[in-house]
C-alpha positions as CSV (number, residue, x, y, z in Angstrom):
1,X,-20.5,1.4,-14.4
2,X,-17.5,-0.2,-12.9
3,X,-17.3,-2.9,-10.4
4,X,-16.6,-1.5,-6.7
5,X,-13.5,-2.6,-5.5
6,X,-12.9,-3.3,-1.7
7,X,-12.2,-0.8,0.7
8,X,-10.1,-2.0,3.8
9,X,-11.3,1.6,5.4
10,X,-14.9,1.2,4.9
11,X,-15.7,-2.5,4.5
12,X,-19.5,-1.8,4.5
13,X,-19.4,0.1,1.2
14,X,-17.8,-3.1,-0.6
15,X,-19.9,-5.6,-2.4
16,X,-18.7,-8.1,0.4
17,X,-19.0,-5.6,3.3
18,X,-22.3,-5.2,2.1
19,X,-23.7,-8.7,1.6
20,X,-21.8,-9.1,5.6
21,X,-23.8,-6.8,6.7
22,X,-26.9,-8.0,5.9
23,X,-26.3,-11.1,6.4
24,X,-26.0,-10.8,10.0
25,X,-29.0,-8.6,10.0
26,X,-30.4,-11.3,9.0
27,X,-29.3,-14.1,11.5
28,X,-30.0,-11.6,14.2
29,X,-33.3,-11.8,13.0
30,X,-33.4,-14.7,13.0
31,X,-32.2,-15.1,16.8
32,X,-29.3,-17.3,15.7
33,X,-26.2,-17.4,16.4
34,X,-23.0,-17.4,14.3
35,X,-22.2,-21.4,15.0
36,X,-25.9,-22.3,14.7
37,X,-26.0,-20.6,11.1
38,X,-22.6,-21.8,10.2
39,X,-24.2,-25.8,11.2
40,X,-26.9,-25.8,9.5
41,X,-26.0,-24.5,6.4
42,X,-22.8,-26.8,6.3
43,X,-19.9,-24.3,6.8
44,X,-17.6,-23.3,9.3
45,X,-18.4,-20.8,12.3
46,X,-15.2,-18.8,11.1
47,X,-16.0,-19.1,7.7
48,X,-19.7,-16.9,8.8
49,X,-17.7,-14.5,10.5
50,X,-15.3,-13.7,7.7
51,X,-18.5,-13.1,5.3
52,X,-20.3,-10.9,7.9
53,X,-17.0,-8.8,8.4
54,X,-17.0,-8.9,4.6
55,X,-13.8,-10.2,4.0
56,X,-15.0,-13.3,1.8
57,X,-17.5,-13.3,-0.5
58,X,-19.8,-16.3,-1.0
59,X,-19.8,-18.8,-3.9
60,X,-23.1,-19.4,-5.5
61,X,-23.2,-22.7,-3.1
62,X,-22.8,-20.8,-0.2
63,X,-25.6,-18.3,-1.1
64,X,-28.4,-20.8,-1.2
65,X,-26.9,-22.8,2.0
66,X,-26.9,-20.1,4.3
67,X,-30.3,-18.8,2.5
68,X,-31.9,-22.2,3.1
69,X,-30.7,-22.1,6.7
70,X,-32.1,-18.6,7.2
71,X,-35.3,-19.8,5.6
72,X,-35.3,-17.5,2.9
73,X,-34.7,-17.1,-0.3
74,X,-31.5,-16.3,-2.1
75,X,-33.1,-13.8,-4.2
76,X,-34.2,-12.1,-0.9
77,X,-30.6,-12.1,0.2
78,X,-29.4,-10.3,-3.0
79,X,-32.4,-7.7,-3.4
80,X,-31.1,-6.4,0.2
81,X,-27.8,-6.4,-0.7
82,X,-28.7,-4.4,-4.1
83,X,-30.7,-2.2,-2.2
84,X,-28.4,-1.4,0.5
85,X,-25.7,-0.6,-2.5
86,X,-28.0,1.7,-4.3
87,X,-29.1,3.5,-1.2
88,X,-25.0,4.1,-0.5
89,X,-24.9,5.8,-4.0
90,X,-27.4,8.0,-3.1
91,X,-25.8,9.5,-0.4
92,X,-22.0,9.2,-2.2
């Protein structure tokens, strides 16, 4: 199966749109905001915003930072993001 490429229209159904969008389930969870995540995991506040809108995607660095600031596990962060994509297909 091919990879799916970016859609400006529909960010959400991207890769990064959805990895965005969970990660700011996530830190809403987490009753953080976007500064206080983007501190402690060592990036910059605009930097979180442009991976929650889904416009960046994460290196492998970032992944475990902002995990490790969220207190969970990178893995955790990826099985949502899988999830989320399969569920998508289901209703494609």
């Amino acid at each position: 199966m091919p990879p799916r490429q970016s859609s400006s229209a529909n960010p959400s159904s991207s890769i990064e749109g959805t990895f965005g969008a969970v990660l700011r389930v996530l830190r809403l969870g987490k009753g953080i905001s976007q500064e206080e995540l983007a501190h402690v995991s060592g990036q910059h506040r605009n930097y979180v915003g442009l991976l929650e809108r889904g416009e960046k995607s994460p290196s492998l660095r970032t992944l475990f930072n902002v995990a490790g600031a969220l207190s969970i596990a990178p893995s955790e962060i990826l099985k949502r993001v899988e999830g989320s994509l399969k569920r998508e297909e289901r209703t494609v």
